[in-house]
Biopython code that builds the backbone (N, CA, C, O; Angstrom):
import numpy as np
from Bio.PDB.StructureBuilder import StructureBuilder

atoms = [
    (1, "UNK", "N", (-80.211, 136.998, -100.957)),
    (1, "UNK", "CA", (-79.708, 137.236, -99.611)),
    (1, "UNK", "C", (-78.358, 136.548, -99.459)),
    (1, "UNK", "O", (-78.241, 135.387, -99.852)),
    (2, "UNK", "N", (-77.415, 137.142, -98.956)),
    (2, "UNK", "CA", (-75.876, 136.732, -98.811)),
    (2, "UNK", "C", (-75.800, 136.227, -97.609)),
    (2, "UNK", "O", (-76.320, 136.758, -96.628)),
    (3, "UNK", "N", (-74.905, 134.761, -97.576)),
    (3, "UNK", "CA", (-74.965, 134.127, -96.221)),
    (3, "UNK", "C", (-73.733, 134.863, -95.226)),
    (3, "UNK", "O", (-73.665, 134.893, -93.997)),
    (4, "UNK", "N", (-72.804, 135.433, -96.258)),
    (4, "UNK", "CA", (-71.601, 136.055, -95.411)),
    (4, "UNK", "C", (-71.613, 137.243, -96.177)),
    (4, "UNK", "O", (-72.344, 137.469, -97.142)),
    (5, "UNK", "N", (-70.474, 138.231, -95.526)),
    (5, "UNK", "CA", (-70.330, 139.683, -96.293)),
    (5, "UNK", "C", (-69.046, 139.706, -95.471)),
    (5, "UNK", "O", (-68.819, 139.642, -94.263)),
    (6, "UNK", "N", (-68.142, 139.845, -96.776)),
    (6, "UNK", "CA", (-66.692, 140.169, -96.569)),
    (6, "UNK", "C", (-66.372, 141.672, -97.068)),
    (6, "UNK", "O", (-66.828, 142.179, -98.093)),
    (7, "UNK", "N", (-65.480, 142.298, -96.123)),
    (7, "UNK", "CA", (-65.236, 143.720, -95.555)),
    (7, "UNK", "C", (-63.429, 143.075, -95.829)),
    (7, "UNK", "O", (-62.966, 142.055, -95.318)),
    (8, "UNK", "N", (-62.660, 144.086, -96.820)),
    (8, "UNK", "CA", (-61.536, 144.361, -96.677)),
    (8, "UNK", "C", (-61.183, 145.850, -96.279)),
    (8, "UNK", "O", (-61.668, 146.904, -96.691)),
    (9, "UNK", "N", (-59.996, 145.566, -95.172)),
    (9, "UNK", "CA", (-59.300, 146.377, -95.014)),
    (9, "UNK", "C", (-57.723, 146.474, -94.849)),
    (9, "UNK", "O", (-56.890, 146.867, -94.033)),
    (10, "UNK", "N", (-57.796, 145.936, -95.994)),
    (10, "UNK", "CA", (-56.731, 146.506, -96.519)),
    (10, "UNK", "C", (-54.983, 145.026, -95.600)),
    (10, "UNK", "O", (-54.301, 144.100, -96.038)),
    (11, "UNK", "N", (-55.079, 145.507, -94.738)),
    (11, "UNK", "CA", (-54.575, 144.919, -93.707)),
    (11, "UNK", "C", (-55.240, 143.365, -93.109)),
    (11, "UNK", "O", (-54.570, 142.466, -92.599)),
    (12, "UNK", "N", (-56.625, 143.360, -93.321)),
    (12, "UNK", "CA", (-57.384, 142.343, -92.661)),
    (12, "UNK", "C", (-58.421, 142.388, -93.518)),
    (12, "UNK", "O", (-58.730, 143.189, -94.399)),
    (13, "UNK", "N", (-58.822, 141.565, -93.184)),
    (13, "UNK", "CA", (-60.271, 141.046, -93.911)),
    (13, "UNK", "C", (-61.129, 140.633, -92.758)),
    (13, "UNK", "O", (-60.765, 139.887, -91.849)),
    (14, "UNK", "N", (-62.235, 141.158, -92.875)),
    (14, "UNK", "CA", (-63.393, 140.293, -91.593)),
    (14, "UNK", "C", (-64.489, 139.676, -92.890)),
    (14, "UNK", "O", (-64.811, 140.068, -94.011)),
    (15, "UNK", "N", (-64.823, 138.506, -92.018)),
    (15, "UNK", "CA", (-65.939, 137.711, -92.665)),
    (15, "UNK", "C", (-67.105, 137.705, -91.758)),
    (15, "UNK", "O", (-67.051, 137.272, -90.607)),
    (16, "UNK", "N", (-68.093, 138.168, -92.277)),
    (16, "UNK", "CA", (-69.223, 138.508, -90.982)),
    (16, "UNK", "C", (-70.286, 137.009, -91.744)),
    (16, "UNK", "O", (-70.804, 136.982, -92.860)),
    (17, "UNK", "N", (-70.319, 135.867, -90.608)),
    (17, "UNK", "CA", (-71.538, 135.437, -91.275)),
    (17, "UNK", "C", (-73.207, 135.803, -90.887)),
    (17, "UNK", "O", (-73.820, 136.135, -89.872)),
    (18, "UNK", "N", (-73.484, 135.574, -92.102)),
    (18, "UNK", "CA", (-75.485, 136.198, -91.783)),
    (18, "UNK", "C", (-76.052, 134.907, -91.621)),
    (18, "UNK", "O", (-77.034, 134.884, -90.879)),
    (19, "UNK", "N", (-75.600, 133.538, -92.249)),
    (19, "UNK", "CA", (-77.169, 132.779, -91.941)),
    (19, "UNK", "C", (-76.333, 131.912, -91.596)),
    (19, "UNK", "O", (-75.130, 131.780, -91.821)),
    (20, "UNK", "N", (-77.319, 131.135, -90.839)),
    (20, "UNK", "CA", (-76.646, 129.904, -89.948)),
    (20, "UNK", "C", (-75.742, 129.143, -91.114)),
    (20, "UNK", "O", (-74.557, 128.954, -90.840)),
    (21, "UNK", "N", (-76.231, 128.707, -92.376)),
    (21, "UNK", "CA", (-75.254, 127.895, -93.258)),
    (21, "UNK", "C", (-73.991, 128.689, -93.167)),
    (21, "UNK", "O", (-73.032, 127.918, -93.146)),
    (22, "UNK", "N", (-73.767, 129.480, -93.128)),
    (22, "UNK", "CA", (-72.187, 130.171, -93.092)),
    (22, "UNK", "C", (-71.465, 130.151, -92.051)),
    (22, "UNK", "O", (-70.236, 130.072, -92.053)),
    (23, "UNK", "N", (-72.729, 130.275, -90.339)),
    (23, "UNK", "CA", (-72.061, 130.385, -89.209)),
    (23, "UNK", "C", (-71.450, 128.591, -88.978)),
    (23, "UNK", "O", (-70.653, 128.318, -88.080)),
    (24, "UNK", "N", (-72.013, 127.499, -89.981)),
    (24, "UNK", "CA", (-71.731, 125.968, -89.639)),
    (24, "UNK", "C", (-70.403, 125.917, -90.446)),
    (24, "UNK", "O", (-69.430, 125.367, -89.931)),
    (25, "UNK", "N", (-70.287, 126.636, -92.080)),
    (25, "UNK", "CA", (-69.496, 126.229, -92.369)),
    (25, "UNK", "C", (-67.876, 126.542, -91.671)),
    (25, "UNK", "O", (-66.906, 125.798, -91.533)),
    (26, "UNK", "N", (-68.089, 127.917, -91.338)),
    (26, "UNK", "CA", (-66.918, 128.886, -90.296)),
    (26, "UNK", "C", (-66.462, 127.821, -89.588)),
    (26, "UNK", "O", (-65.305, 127.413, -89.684)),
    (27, "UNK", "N", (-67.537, 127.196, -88.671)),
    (27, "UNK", "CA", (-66.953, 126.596, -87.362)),
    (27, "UNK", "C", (-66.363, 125.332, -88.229)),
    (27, "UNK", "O", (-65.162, 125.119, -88.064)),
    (28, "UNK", "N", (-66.981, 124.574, -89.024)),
    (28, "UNK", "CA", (-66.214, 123.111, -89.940)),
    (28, "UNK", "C", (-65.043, 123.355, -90.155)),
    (28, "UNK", "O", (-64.068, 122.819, -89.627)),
    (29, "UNK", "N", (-65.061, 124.152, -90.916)),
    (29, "UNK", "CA", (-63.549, 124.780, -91.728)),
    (29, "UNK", "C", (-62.565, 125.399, -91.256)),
    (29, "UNK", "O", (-61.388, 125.127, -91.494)),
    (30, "UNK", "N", (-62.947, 126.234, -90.586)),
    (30, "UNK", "CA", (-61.839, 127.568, -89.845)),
    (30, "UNK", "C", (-61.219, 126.790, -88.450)),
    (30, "UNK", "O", (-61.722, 125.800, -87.917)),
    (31, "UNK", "N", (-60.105, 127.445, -88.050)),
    (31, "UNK", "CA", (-59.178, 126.731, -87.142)),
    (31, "UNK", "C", (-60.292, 127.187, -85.663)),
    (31, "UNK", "O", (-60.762, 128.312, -85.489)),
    (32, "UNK", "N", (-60.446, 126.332, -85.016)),
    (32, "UNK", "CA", (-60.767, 127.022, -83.436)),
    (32, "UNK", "C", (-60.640, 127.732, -82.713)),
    (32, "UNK", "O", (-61.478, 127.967, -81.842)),
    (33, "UNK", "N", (-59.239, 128.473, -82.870)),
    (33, "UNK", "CA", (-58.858, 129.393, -82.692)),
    (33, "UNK", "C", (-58.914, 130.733, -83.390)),
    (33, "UNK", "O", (-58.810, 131.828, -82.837)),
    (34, "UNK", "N", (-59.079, 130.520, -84.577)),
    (34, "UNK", "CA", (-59.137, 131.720, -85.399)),
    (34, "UNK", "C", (-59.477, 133.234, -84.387)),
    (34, "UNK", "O", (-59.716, 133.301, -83.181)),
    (35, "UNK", "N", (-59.425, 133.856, -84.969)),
    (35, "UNK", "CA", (-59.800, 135.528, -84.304)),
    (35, "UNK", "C", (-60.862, 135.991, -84.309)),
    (35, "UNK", "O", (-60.733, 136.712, -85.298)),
    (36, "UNK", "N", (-62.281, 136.225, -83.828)),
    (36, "UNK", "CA", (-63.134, 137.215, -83.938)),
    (36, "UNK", "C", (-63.273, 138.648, -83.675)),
    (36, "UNK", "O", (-62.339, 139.048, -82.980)),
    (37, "UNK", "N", (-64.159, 139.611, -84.007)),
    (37, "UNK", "CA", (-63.950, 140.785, -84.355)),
    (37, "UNK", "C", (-65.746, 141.089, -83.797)),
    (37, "UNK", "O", (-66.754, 141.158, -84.501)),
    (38, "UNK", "N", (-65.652, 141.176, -82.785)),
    (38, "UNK", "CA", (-67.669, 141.106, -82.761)),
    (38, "UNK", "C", (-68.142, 139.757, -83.122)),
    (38, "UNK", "O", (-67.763, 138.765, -82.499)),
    (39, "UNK", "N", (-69.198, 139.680, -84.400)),
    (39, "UNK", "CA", (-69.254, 138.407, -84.565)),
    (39, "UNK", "C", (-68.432, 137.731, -85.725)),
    (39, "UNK", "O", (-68.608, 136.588, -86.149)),
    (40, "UNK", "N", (-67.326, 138.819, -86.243)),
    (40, "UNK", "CA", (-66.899, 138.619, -87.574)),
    (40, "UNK", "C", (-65.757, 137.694, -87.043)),
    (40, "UNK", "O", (-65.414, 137.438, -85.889)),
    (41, "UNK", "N", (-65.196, 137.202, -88.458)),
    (41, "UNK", "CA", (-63.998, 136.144, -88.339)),
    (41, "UNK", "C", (-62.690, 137.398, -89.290)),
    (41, "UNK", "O", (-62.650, 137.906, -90.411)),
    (42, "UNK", "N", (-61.934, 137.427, -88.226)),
    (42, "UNK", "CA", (-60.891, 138.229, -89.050)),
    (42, "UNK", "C", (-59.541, 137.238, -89.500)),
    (42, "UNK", "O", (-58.887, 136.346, -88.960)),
    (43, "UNK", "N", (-59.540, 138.021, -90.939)),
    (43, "UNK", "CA", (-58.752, 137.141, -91.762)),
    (43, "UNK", "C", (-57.395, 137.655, -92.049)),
    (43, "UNK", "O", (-57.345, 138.853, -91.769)),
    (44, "UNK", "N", (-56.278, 137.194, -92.505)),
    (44, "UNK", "CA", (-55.578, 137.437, -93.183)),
    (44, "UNK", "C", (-55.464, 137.680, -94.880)),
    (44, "UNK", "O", (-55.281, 136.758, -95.674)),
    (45, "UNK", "N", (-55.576, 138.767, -95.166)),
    (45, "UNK", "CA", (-55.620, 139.007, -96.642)),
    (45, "UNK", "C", (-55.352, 137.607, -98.042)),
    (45, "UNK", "O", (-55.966, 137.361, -99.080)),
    (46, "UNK", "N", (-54.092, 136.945, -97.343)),
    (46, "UNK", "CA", (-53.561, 136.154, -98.071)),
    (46, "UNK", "C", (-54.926, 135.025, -97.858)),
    (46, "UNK", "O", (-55.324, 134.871, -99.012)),
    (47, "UNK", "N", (-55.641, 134.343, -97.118)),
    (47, "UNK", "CA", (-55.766, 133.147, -97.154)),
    (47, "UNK", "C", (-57.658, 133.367, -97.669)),
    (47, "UNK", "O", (-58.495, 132.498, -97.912)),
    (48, "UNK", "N", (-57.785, 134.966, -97.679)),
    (48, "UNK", "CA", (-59.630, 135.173, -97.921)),
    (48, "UNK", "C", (-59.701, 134.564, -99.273)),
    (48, "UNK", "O", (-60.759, 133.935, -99.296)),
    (49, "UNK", "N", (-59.142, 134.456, -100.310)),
    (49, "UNK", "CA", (-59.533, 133.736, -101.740)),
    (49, "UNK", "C", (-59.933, 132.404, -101.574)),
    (49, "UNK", "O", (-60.786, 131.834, -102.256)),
    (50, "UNK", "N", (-58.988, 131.697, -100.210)),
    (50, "UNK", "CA", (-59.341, 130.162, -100.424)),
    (50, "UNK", "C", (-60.209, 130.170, -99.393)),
    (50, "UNK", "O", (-60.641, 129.020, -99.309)),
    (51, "UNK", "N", (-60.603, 130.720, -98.721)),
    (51, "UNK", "CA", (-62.285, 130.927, -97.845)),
    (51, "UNK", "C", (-62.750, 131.364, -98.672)),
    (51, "UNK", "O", (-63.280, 130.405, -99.232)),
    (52, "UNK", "N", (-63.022, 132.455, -99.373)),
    (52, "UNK", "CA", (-64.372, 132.592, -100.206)),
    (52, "UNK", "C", (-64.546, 131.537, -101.144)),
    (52, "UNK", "O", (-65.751, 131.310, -101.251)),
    (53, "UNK", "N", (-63.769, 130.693, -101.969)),
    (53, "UNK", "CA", (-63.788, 130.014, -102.999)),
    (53, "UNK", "C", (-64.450, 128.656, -102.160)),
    (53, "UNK", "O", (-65.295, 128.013, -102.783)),
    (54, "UNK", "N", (-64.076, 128.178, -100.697)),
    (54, "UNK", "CA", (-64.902, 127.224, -100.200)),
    (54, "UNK", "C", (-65.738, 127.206, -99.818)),
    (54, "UNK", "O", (-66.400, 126.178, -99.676)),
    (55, "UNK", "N", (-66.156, 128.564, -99.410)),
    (55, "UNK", "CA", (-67.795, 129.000, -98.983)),
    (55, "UNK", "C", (-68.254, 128.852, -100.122)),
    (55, "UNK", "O", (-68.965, 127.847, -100.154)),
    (56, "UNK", "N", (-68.166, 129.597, -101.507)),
    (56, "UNK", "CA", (-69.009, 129.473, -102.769)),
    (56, "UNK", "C", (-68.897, 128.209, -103.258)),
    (56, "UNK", "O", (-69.892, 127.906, -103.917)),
    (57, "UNK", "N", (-68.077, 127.353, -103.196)),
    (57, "UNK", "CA", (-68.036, 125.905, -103.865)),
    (57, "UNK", "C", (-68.669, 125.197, -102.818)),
    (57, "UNK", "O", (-69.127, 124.157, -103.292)),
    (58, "UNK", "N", (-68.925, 125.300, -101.491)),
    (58, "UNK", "CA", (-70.240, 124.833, -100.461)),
    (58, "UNK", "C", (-71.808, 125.305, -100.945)),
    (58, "UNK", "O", (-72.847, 124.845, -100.471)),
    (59, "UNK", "N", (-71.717, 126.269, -101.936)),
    (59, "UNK", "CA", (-73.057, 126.236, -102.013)),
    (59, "UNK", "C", (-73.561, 127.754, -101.452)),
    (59, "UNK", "O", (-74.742, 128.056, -101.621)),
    (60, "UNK", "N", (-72.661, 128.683, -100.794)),
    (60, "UNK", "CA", (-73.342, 129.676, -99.978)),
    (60, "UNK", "C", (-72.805, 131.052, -101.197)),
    (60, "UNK", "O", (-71.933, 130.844, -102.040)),
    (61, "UNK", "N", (-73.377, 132.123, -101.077)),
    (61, "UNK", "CA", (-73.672, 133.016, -101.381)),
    (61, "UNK", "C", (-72.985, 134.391, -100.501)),
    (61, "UNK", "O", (-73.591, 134.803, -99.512)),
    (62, "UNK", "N", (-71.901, 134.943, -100.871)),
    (62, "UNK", "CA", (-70.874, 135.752, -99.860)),
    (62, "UNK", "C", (-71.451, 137.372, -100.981)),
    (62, "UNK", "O", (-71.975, 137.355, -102.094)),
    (63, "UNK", "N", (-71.179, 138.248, -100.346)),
    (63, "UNK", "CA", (-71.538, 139.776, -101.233)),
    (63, "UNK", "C", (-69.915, 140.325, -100.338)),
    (63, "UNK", "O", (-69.258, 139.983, -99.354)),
    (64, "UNK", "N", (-69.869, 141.288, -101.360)),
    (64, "UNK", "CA", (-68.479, 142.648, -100.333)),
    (64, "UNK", "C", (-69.392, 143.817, -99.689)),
    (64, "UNK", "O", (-70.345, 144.359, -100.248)),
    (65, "UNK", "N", (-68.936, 144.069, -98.493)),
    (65, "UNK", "CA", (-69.446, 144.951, -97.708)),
    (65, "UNK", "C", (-68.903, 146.330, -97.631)),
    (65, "UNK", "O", (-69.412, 147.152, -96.869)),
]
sb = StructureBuilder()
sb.init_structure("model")
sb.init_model(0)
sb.init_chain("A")
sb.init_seg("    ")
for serial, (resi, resn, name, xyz) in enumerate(atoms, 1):
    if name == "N":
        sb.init_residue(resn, " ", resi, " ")
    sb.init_atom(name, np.array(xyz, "f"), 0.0, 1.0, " ", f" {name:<3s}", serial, name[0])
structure = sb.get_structure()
């Protein structure tokens, strides 16, 4: 089971988290402001490698959507 599922488009990236460990790490890590999209966190293309690489080096489990 994947704690997040990242969706590119191309332009943006959304990070949807699924289990609470992903929705804690979002809020730790990510700026306060950041952007949501529903419940997703929308990203900038450039910066999704060093979010996914800190979600997976936290321990969580991300799939592509």
């Amino acid at each position: 089971m994947a704690d997040a599922v990242v969706e590119n488009y191309g332009s943006l990236v959304l990070l949807h988290p699924v289990s609470e460990a992903a929705h804690d790490w979002i809020n730790e890590h990510l700026p306060e402001d950041c952007m949501y999209f529903g419940e997703a966190v929308v990203v900038e293309p450039r910066y999704i490698l060093n979010i996914v690489f800190g979600m997976k080096n936290a321990g969580l489990v991300l799939r592509n959507g």
